[in-house]
N, C-alpha and C positions, 0 to 999 in steps of 0.2 A: 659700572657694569663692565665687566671683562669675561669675552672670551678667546677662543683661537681658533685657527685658518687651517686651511687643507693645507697639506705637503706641499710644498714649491714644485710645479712643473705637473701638480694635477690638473686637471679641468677643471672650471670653476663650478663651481653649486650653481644649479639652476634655479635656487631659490625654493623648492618643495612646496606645499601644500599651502602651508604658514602666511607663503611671502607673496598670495595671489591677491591681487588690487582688485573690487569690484568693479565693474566697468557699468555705463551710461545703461548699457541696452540690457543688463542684468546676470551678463554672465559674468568673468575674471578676468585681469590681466595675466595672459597664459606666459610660464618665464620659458618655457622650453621650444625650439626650434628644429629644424632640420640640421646636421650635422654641418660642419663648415664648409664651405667648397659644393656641396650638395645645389642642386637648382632645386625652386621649386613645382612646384607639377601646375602645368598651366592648363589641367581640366579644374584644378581644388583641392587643397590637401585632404580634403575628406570625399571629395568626389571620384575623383581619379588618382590613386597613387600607382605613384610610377618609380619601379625598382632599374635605376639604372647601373645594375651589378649585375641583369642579367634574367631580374623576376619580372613577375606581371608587369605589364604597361598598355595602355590604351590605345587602339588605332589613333595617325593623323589626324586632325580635323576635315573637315570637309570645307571646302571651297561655300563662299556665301557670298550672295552677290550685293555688292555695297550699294548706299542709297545716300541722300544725304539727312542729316540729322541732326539738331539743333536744340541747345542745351547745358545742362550741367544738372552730372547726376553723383548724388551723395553716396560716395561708397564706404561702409569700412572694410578696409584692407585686411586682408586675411594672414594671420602669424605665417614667417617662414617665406612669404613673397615679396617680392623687391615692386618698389613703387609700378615700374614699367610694366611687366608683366603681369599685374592686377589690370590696367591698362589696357592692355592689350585684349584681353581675357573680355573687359566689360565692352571693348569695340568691336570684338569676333559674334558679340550674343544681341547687341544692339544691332550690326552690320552698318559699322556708321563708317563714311568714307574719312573722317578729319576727328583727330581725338587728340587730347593733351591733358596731364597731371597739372596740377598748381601747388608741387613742392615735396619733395622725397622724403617715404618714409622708408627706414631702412626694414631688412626684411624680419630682425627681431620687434619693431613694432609695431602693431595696431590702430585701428582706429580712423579718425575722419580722412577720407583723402575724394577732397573733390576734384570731378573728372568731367575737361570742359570738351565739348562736341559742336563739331563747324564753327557757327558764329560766335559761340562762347569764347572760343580759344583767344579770340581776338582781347578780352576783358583777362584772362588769366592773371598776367602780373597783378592785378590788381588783388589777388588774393595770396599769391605768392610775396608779397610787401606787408600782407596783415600780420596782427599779433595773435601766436598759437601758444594754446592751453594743452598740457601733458599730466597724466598720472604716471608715478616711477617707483621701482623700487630701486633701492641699493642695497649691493651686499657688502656691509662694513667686514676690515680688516685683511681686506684681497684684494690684490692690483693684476688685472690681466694684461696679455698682449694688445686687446684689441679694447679694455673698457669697456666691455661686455662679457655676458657667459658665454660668447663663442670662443671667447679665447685662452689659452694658456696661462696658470698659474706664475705670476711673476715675483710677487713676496707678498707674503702673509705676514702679519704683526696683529698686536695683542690688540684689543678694544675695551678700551675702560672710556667709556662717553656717556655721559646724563643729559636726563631732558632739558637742563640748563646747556649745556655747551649745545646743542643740540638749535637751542632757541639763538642763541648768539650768531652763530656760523650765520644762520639762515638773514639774519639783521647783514650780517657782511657781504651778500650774495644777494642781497636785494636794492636794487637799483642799475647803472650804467656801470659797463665794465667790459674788458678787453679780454677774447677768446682767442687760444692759437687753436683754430682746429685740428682735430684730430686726423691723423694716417691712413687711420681704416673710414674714410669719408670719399663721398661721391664725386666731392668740389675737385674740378680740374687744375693741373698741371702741365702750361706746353701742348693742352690737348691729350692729357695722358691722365685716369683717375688716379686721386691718391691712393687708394685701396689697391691700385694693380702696383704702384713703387711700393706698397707697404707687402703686399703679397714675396716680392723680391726680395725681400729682406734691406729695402734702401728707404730712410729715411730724406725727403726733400726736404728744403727753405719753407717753411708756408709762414705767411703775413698776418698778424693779429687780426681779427675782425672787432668792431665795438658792435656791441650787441647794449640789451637793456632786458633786466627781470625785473616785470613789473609788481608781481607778488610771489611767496615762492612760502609754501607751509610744510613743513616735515612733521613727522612724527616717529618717535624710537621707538623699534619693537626688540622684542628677545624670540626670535625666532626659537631657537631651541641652544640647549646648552652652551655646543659650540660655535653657533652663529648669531651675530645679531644683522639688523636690518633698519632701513628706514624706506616709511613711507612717503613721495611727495607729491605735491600740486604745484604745479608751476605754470604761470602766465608769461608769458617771453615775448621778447622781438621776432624779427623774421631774422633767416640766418643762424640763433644759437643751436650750439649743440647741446643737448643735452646729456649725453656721453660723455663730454668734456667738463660739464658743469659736476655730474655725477663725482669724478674722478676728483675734481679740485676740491669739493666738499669734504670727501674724505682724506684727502692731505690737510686741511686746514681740521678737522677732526683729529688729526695725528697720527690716524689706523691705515687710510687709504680703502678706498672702494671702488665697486664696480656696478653697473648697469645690470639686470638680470630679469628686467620688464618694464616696457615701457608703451602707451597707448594716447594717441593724439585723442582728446574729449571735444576740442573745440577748435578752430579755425574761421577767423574772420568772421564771425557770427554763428555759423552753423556747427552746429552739437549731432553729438553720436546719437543721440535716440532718435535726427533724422536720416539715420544713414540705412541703406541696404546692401547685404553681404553680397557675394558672388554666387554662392549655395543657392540662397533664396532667388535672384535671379536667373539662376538655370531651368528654376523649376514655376517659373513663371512663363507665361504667352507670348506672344511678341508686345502684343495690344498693352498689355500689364508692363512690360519692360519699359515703355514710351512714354507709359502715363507715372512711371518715377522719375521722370528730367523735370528739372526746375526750370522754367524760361531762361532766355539768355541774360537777362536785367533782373534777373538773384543776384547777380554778382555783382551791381552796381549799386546795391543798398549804401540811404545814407545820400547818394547824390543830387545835386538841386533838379528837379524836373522841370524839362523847357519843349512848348509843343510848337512846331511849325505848320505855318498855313502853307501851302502845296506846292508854292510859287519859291517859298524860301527854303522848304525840304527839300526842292531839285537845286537848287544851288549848293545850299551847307552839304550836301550829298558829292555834290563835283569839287568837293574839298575849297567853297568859299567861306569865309567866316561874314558872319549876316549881325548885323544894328538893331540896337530893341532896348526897353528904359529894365534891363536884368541888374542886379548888384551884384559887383564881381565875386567869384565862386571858382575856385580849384578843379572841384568836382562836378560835373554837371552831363544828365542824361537828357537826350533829344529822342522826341518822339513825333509822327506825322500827324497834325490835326483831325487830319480826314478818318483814318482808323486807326491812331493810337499806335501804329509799329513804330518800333526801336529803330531811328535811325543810327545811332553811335554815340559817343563819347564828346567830351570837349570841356572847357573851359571858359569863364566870363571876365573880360576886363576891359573896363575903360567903355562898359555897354557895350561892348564886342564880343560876338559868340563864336571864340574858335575852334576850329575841329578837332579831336581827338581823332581816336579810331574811330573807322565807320564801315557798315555796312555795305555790302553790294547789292544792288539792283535785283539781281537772283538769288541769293541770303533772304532779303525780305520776304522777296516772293512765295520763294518754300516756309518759311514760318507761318506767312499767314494760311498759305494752304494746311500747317499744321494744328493749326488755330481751328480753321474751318470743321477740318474734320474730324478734333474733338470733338465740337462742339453737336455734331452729328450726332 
């Protein structure tokens, strides 16, 4: 298959109609975004758009008085917003006092981003170390600035690639391997993002990362004449880039390519047809907003469960590790015998139960009053 590239120093193809990826919940992976440098509009790109050249834009928010709240709630993040500012957006509508992401997605894509609330935040790493699932497209035979369509055309070359070379690469690119992250990334420098040296026109030092692709499937399409495309699936470690992976695929193709849609489907267990948008939360009740957080021990699937009797809940709680015939266990979740609440995190070795994270005294207390008046 061969064809050819936009003129060096256009925009890159956003990919058209062609190059849209089905997603989980039934709609596309959308390849087009807000222009570069553009914020996005933190009512909803379809709620509130905001012309910051001068056109419409929506009053302030209004002041909302925080409460606390306990949880983690499945969002998919909306094209064109940056992880935080989705964030932000779901803490302003929950009114939740303590809110945190578990792991950036950039604002070209989509998809799972769980968002942990009070007690949750405490368990986050633990989703942030899981292994995440991505749908991608690439657009073969165009290298941008950024490894994405936001960026500038850097060289085009010709594409002659078959479903054979196609299957090969993907054999090369599946297993353990060493990523230099990319410029236009979140990861710090000195306290400085790369994205703002890369913004400078200043290339830093950055350090391989080993990363692991535990399955990665393409498929060649012909987009139209002059472009072709691939589609992929990809299971990963925590840490890869995807943007990076894109780019090296098509050096190792011999055309070079770029990133032009890309949608997290899956994350540490949880899938996008459990996720809810920002849209549909606006337009939901408070009561409705509350009843989509997942307990704060969604997030500890998978761990050994261990119940304490009342005497040793108040100790393992004042951070003592407590004796009992357990078989040693990495992971393991504590709960109070009396009523079943989450005391925290921890570890089993040598029949010793020691602490992880843990709860507060007043953590539990608001849970179970959350509990209560479910159940109301």
């Amino acid at each position: 298959m061969s064809t050819a590239g936009p003129p060096q120093g256009a925009k890159a193809p956003l990919g058209g109609s062609e190059l849209h990826a089905v997603n989980e919940r039934g709609g596309e992976i959308v390849t087009a975004g807000p222009p570069q440098g553009a914020k996005a509009p933190l009512g909803g790109s379809q709620l509130h758009a905001v012309n910051e050249r001068g056109g419409h834009s929506h009053a302030p928010r209004a002041r909302v008085a925080r409460r606390p709240v306990h949880g983690v709630l499945l969002l998919d993040k909306p094209l064109g917003w940056s992880s935080n500012d989705a964030l932000q957006k779901a803490k302003w509508l929950l009114r939740a006092e303590k809110a945190g992401h578990t792991g950036t997605l950039d604002p070209l894509a989509t998809g799972v981003l769980p968002l942990c609330f009070g007690a949750a935040t405490k368990f986050s790493q633990i989703q942030l170390d899981a292994d995440k699932t991505y749908k991608a497209v690439l657009c073969l035979g165009v290298k941008t600035s950024t490894g994405d369509a936001e960026g500038e055309v850097r060289q085009t070359r010709a594409v002659q690639v078959t479903p054979a070379d196609v299957a090969r690469v993907a054999a090369q690119f599946t297993g353990p391997m060493s990523q230099l992250p990319p410029m236009h990334s979140a990861l710090k420098k000195d306290g400085k993002a790369l994205y703002e040296y890369a913004r400078a026109g200043i290339e830093v030092e950055r350090a391989p990362r080993d990363v692991k692709i535990h399955t990665l499937n393409m498929t060649l399409e012909l987009v139209s004449e002059a472009y072709a495309a691939i589609k992929m699936l990809v299971k990963c470690s925590k840490g890869t880039y995807i943007r990076t992976l894109a780019e090296d695929i098509g050096e190792a193709l011999g055309c070079g390519a770029h990133l032009t849609a890309l949608r997290r489907v899956e994350t540490g267990g949880f899938r996008g047809a459990q996720c809810v948008t920002l849209a549909e939360l606006e337009t939901m009740s408070e009561a409705e907003r509350l009843a989509r957080l997942l307990s704060v021990d969604a997030l500890l699937g998978g761990h050994m469960r261990v119940m304490l009797d009342p005497e040793d809940a108040r100790r393992f709680l004042s951070g003592l590790p407590r004796r009992g015939a357990w078989p040693d266990a990495e992971r393991v979740s504590v709960y109070a015998q009396s009523d079943s609440s989450l005391l925290g995190s921890a570890h089993i070795k040598a029949n010793e139960l020691i602490p992880g994270r843990l709860l507060s005294s007043i953590e539990i207390k608001q849970m179970q009053e959350d509990c209560n008046s479910k159940a109301i």
